[in-house]
DRENPA-3360 file (N, C-alpha, C; in nm, 2 decimals, always signed):
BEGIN
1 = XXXXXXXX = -0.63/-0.12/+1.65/-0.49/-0.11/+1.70/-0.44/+0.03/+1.67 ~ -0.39/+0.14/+1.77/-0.33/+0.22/+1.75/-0.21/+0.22/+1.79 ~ -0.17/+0.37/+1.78/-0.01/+0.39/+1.85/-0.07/+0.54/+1.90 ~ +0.08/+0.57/+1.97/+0.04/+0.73/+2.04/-0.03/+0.86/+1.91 ~ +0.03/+0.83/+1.79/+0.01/+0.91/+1.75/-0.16/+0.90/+1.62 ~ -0.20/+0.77/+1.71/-0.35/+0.73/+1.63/-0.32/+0.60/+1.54 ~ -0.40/+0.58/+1.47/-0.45/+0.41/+1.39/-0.29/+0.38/+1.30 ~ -0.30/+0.26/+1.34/-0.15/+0.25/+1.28/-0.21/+0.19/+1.16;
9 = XXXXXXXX = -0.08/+0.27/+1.00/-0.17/+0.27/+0.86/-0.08/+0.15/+0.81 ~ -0.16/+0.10/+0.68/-0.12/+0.00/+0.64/-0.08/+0.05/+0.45 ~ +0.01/+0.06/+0.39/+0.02/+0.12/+0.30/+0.02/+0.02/+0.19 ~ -0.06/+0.03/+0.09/-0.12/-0.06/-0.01/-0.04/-0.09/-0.12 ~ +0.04/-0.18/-0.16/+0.11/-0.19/-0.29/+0.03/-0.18/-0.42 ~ +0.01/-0.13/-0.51/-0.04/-0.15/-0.62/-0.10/-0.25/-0.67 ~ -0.05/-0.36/-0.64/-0.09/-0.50/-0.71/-0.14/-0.55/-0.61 ~ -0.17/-0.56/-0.48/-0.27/-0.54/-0.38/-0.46/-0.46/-0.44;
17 = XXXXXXXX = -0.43/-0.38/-0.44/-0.48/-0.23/-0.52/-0.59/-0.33/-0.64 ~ -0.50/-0.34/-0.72/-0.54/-0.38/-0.82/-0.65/-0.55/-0.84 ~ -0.58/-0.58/-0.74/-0.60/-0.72/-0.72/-0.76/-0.70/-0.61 ~ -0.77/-0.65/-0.51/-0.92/-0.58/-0.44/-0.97/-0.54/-0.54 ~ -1.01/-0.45/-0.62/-1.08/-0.39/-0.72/-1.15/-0.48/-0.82 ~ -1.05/-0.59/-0.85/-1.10/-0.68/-0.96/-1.17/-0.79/-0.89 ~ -1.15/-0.82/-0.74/-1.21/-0.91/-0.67/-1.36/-0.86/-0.61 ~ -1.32/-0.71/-0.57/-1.49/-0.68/-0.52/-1.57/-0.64/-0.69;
25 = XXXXXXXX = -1.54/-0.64/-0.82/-1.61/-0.60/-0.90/-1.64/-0.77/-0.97 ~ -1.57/-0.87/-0.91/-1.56/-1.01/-0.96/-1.63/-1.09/-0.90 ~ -1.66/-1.05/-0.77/-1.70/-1.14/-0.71/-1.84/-1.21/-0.68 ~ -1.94/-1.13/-0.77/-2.02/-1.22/-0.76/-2.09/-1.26/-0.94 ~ -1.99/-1.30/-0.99/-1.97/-1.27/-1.14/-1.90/-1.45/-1.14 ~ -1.82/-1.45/-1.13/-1.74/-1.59/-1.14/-1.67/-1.61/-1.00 ~ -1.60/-1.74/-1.03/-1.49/-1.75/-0.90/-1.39/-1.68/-0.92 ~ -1.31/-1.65/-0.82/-1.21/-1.59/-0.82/-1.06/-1.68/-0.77;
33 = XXXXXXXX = -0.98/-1.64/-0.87/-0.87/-1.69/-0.84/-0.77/-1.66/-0.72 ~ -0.74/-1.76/-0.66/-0.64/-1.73/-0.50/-0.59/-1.60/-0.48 ~ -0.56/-1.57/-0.54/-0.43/-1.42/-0.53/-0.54/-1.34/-0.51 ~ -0.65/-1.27/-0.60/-0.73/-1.21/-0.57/-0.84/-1.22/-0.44 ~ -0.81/-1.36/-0.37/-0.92/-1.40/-0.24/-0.82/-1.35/-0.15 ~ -0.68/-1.42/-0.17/-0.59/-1.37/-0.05/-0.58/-1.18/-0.03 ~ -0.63/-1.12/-0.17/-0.59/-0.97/-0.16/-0.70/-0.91/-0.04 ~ -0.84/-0.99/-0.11/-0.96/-0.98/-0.02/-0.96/-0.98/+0.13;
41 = XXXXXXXX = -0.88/-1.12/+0.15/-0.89/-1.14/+0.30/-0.80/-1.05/+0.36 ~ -0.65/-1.03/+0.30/-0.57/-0.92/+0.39/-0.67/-0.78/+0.35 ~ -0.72/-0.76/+0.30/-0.82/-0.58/+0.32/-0.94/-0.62/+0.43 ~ -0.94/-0.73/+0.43/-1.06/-0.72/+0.56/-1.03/-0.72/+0.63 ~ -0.90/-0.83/+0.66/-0.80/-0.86/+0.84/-0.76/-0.69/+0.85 ~ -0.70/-0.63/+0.78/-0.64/-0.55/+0.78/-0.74/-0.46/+0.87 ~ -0.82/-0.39/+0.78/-0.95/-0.33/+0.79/-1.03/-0.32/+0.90 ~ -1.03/-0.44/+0.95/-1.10/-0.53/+1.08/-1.04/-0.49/+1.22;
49 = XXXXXXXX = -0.91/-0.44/+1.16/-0.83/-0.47/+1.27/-0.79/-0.32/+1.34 ~ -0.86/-0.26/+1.25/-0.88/-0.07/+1.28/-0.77/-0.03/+1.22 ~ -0.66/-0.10/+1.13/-0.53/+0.00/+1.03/-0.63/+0.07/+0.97 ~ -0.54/+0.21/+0.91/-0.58/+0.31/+0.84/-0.54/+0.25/+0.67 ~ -0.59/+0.26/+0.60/-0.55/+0.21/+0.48/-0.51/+0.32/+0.39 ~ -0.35/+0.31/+0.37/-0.33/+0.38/+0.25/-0.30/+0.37/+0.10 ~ -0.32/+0.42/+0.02/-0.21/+0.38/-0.14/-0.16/+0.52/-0.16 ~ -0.04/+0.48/-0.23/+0.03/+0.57/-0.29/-0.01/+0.71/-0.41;
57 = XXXXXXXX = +0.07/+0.82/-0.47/-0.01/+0.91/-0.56/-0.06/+0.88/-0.68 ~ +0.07/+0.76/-0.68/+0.04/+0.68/-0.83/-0.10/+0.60/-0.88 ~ -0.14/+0.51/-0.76/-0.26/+0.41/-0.74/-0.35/+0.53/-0.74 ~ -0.39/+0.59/-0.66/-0.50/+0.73/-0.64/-0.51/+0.75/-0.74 ~ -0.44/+0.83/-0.84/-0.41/+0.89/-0.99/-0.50/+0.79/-1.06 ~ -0.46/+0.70/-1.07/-0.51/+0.59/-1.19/-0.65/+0.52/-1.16 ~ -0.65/+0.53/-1.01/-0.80/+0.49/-0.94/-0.91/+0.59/-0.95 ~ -0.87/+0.75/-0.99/-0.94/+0.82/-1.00/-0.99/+0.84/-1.13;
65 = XXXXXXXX = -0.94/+0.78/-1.23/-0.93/+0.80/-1.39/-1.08/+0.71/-1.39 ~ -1.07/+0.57/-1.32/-1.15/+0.48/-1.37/-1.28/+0.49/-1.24 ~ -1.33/+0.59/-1.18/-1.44/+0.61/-1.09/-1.59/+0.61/-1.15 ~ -1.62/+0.54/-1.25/-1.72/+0.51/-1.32/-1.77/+0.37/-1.25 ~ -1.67/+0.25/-1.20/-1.67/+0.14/-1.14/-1.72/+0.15/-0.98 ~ -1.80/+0.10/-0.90/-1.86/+0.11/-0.78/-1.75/+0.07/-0.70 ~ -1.63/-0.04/-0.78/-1.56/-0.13/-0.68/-1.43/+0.01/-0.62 ~ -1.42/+0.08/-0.77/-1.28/+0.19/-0.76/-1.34/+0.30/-0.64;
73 = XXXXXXXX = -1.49/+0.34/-0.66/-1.50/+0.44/-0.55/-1.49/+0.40/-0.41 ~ -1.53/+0.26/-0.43/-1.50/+0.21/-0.28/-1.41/+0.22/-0.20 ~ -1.30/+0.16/-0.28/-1.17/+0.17/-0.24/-1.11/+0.28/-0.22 ~ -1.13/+0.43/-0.30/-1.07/+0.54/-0.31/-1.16/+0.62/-0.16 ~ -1.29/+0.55/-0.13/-1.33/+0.65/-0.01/-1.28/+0.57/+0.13 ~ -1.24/+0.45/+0.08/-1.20/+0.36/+0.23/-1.03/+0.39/+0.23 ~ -1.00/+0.44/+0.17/-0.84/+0.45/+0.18/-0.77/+0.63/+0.20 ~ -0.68/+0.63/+0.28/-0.62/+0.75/+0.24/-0.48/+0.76/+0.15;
81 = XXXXXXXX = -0.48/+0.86/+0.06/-0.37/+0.90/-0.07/-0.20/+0.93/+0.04 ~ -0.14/+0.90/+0.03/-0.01/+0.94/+0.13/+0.05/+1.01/+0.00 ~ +0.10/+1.16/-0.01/+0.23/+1.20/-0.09/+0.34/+1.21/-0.04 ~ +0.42/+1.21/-0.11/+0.54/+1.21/-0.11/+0.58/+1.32/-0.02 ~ +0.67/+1.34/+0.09/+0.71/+1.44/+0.17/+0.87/+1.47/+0.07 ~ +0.94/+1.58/+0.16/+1.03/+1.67/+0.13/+1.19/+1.57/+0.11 ~ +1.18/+1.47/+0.11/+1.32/+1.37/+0.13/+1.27/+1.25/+0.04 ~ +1.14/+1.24/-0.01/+1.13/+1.10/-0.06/+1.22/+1.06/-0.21;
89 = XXXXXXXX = +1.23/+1.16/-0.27/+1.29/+1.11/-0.39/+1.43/+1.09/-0.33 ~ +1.46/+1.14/-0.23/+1.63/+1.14/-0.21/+1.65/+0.96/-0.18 ~ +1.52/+0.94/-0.04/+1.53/+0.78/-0.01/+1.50/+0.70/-0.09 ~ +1.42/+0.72/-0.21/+1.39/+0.62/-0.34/+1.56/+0.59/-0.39 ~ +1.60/+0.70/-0.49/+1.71/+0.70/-0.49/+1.83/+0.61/-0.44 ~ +1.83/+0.65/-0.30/+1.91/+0.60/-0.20/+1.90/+0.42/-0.17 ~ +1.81/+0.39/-0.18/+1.75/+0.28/-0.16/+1.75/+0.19/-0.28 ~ +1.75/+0.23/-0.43/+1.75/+0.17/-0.54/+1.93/+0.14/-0.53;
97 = XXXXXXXX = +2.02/+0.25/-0.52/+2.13/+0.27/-0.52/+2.21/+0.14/-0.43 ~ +2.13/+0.09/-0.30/+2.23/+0.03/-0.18/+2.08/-0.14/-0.26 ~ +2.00/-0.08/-0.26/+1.92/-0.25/-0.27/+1.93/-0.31/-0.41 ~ +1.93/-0.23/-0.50/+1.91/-0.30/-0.64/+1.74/-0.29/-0.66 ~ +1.66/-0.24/-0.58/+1.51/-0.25/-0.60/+1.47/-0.15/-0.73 ~ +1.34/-0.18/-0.76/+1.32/-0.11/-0.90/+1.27/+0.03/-0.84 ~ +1.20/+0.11/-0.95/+1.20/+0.26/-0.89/+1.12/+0.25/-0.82 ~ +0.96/+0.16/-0.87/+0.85/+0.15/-0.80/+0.89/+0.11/-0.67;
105 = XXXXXXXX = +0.96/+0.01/-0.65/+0.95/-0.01/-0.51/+0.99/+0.03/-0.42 ~ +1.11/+0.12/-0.45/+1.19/+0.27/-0.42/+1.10/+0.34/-0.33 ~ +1.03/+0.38/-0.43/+0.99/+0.47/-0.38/+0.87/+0.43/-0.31 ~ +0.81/+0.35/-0.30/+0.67/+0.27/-0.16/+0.70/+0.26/-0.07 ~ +0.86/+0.20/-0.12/+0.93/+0.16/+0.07/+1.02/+0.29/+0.11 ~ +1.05/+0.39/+0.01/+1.08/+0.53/+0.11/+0.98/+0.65/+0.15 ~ +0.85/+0.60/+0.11/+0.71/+0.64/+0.14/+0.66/+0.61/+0.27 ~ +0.67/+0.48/+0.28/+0.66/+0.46/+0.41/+0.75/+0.44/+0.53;
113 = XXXXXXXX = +0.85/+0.51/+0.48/+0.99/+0.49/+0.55/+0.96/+0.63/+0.65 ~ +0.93/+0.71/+0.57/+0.92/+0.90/+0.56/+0.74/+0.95/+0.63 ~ +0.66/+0.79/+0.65/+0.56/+0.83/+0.75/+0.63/+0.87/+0.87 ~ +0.60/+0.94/+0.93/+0.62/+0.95/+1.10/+0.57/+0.90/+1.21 ~ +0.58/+0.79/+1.19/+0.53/+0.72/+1.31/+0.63/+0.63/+1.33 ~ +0.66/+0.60/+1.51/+0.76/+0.52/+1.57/+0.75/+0.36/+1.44 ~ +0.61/+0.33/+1.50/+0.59/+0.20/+1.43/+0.56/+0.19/+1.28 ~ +0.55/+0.26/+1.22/+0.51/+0.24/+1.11/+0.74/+0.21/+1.01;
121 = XXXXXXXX = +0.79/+0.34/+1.10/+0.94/+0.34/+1.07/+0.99/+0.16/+1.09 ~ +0.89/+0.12/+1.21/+0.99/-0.01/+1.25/+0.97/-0.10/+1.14 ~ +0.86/-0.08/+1.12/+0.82/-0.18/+1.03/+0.83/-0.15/+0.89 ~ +0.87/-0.07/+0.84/+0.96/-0.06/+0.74/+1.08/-0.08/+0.72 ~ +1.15/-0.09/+0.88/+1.29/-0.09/+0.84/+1.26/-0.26/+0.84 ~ +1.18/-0.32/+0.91/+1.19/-0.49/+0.90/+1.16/-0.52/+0.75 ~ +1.08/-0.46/+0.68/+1.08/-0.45/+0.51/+1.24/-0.47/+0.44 ~ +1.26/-0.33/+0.50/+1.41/-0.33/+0.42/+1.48/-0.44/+0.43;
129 = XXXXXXX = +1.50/-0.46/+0.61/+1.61/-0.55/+0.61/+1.58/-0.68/+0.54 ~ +1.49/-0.72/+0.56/+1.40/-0.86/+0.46/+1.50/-0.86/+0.32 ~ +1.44/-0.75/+0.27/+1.46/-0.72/+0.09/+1.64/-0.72/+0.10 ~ +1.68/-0.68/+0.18/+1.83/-0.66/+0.13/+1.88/-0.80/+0.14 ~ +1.81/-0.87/+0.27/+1.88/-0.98/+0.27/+1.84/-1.14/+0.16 ~ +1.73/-1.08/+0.07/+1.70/-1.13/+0.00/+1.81/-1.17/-0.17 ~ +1.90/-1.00/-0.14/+1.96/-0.96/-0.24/+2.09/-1.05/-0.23;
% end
């Protein structure tokens, strides 16, 4: 699946992140508990489906620390690092200010707010509106 401007990306929450890593390093070790199968299966549908996979500077950083693990290199060569552009701390900010969201999530959802893509914005803003009306 693309768009005009190439593979539409899918940007990875941390605990996503974290939850693949412990499932491809788990998985043929013990069973694995739900959360970590469901992380599994969205990185494959995902994956499968030709999205570009991203994580944040934060996840990268900390993914890079632990590249001793076969499961962490995997992930860091299947995924691309997104930083922060020239407005992001303004929309973190902005967003913590009107949602009540914490910083982390501030700033993931004005990360991907601040991709440029038609669709990638839409579907961010269907994020937002979700979360606000959650509030």
């Amino acid at each position: 699946m693309s768009t005009p401007s190439g593979p539409m990306r899918c940007l990875l929450d941390k605990n996503v992140v974290r939850l693949v890593v412990t499932g491809l390093y788990l998985r043929r070790r013990q069973p694995l508990y739900p959360s970590i199968l469901n992380a599994l299966t969205f990185w494959e549908t995902i994956e499968r489906r030709g999205f570009s996979l991203c994580i944040t500077q934060a996840s990268a950083h900390i993914l890079r620390r632990r590249q001793q693990h076969a499961a962490v290199r995997f992930v860091l060569a299947t995924t691309t690092e997104l930083r922060p552009g020239r407005y992001c701390r303004r929309w973190a900010r902005r967003l913590r200010e009107t949602t009540g969201l914490t910083h982390e999530d501030a700033v993931v959802l004005a990360l991907a707010l601040l991709v440029r893509t038609r669709w990638g914005l839409s579907l961010a803003l269907t994020l937002l509106s979700l979360m606000i009306s959650r509030s």
